[in-house]
N, C-alpha and C positions, 0 to 999 in steps of 0.2 A: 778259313773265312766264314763266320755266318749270315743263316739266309740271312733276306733282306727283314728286317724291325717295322711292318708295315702291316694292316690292318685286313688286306686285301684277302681273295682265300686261296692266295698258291701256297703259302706254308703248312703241311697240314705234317703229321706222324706217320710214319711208312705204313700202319695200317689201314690207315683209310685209303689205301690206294686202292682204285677199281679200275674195271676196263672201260681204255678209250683215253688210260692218264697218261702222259710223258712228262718224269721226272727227274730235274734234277737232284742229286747230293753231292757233298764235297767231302773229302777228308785228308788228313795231316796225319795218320799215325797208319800205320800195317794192322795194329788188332782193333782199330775203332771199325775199318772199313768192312770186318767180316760182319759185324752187328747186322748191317740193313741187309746182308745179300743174306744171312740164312733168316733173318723175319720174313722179307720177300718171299724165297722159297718155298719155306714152312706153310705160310699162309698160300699161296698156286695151291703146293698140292691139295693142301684139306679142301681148297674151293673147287676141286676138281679142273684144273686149267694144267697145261701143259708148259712146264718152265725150260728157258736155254738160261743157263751162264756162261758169258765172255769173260772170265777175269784175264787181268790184266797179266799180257803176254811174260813168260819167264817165270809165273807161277804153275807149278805142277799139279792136274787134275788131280790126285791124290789129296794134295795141302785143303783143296776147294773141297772136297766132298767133308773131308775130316772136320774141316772148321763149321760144315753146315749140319754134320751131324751131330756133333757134343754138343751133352755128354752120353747122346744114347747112338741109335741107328737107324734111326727115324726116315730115312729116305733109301734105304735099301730094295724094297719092292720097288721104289717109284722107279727106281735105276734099271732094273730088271727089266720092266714093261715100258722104256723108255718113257718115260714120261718127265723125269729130270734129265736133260743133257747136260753135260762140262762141254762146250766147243770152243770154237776163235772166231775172229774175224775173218781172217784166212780161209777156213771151213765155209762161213759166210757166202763170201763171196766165189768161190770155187766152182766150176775150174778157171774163171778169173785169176790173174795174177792181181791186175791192178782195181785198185779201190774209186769206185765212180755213187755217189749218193744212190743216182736211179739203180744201178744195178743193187748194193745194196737194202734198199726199200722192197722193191720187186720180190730181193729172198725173202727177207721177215715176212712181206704180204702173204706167198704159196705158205708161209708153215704155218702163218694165221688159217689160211684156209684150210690146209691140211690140218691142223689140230680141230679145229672143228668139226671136219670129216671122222678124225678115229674118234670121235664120242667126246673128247673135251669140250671143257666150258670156256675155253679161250688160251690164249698162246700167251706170257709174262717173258720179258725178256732182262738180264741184267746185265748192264754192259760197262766194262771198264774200260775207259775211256784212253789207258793207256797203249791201245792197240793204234792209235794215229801215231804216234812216236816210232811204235815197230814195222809200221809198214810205211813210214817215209810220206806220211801225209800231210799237205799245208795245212795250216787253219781253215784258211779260205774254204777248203774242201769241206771241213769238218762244221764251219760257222752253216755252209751248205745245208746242209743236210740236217742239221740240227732247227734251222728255220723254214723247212719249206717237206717237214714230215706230216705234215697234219694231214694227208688222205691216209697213214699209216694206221688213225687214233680213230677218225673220226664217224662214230653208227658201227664199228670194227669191237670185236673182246682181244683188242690188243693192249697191252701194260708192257711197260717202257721206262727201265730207269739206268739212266746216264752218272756213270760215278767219273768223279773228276779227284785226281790227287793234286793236291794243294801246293805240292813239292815238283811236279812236272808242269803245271800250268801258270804263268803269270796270273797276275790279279784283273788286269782289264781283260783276259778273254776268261777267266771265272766268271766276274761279274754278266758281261754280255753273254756269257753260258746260258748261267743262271736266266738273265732274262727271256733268253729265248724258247726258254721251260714252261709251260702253263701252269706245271706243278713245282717245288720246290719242298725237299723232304727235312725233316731235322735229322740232325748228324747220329744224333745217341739214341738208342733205347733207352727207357725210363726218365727222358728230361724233359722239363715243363719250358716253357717260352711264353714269358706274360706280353700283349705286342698291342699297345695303345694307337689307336685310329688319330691323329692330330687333326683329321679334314670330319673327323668323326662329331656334328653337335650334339650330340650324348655319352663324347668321350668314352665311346664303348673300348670297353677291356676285353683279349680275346686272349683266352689260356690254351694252348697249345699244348699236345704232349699226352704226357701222364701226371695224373692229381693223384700219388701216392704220397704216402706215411714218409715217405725218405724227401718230398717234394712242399711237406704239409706248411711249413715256415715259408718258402718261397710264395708258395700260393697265398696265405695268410697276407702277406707282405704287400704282395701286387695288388690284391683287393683293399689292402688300407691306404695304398697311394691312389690307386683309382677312386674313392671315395674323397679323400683330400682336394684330387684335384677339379671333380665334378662338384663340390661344394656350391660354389656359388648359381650353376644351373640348378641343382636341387634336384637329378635323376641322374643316375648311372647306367649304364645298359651292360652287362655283363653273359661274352659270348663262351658256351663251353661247347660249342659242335665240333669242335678239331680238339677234343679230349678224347683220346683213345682210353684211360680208365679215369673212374671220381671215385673217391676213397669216400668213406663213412667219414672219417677225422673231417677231412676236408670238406666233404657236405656241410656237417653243422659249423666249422668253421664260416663257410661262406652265408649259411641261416646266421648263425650269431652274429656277424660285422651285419646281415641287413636290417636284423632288429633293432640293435644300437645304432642306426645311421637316421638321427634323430636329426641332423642337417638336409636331407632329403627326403622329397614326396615321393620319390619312386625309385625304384631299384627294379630291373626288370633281366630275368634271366635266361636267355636263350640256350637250349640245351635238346641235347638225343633223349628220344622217349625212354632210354633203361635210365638216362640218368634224371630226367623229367620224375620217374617213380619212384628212385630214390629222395630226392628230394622232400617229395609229398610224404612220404613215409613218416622223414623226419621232420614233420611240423614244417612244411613249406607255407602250405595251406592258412598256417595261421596267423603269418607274417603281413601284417595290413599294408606295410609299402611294397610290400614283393607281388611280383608279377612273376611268372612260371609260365612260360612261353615253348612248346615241344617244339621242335623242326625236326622233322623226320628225315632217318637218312636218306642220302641221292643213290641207292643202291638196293 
């Protein structure tokens, strides 16, 4: 199921995740789902934060580490000086048997606060969502706890993401998942999501993802239909703050569509200060309808 096709800003790329976000993803396949949990990871450790992984009960801590480390061994020390866990829910909640939202919050909270105590920069946690099947849990329980976590997030360096398999879960409680996520992540590494505002009156376009060389056509693409269909307003507003990379190709591609876009008086580009400097590099500056707009990160 993908996220939601909406303008808003819960869709962003697993890298922009900071502390204080709870996120949902979904997935349909066993190898797509190692993707977000060793970027997560990867990025805990370098920020100096303390990560748990819950995968999803009946896969063996072994399978977890191996997939987070290819193809090197990149989390070996972290393993050593505790600082990447493999646990359960089980662990969790212990020595509980039974699974109650308050008792589980409660734990995250203490290792929020105890990772803060041994010297981290915050506690990241990855949670496969298939642990309510193994421990015999309603919905109700889990719809619980999924919408009434927000003392977990909130002024906290707690990160929080909720993996849901697409094959264990029907579609109406995906979707109310999802919603009750304030974040919402993309499925893949390396994919763009072009995601038109329809309530938006400057039909801003918002590219999502990664703006590589393998993504150069799609992006191309999106900005020629966004330009098509803000014609008759004669401005575009084009958002790249939930771009985790902007390719050189794809800069001048999106300078060239704003020079040619001879149907409008403005084209305005919302974007991160690296990629703000890219731009101006490549003759942003000298583009008479362009506007070059930085927003700086929230981080």
């Amino acid at each position: 199921m993908p996220a939601r096709d909406t303008g808003d800003s819960s869709l962003i790329p697993v890298q922009q995740l900071r502390p204080g976000d709870h996120a949902f993803v979904s997935y349909g396949d066993d190898e797509v789902r190692w993707e977000a949990v060793a970027a997560f990871v990867r990025l805990g450790l370098a920020r100096g934060e303390k990560v748990l992984v819950l995968p999803c009960p009946g896969v063996p801590a072994d399978e977890v580490l191996a997939r987070i480390d290819f193809p090197s061994h990149s989390t070996v020390s972290a393993r050593e000086r505790d600082q990447l866990v493999v646990s359960s829910m089980r662990e969790v909640i212990r020595p509980d048997a039974e699974f109650t939202a308050a008792r589980q919050m409660a734990r995250l909270s203490r290792e929020t606060d105890r990772a803060a105590a041994e010297g981290y920069a915050g506690l990241r946690a990855f949670i496969d969502m298939g642990w309510v099947a193994a421990l015999g849990i309603g919905i109700e329980a889990m719809t619980a706890r999924e919408t009434s976590a927000h003392a977990l997030f909130a002024g906290r360096p707690y990160t929080e993401i909720c993996a849901y398999d697409r094959r264990r879960f029907d579609r109406a409680v995906l979707t109310a998942m999802e919603r009750a996520h304030p974040r919402t992540l993309l499925e893949r590494l390396g994919s763009l999501r072009p995601v038109r505002d329809p309530d938006d009156p400057d039909g801003a376009l918002h590219l999502i993802g990664e703006a590589d060389t393998a993504n150069r056509a799609a992006f191309t693409t999106a900005l020629q239909i966004a330009l098509a269909h803000t014609a008759p307003a004669r401005r575009l507003t084009v958002d790249l703050t939930r771009l985790h990379f902007l390719s050189v190709g794809c800069a001048v591609s999106l300078l060239t569509l704003a020079r040619r876009a001879a149907g409008h008086d403005r084209v305005e580009v919302r974007c991160a200060p690296e990629h703000h400097r890219l731009l101006r590099r490549l003759g942003g500056g000298t583009v008479p309808l362009l506007v070059l707009t930085e927003v700086g990160r929230p981080w």
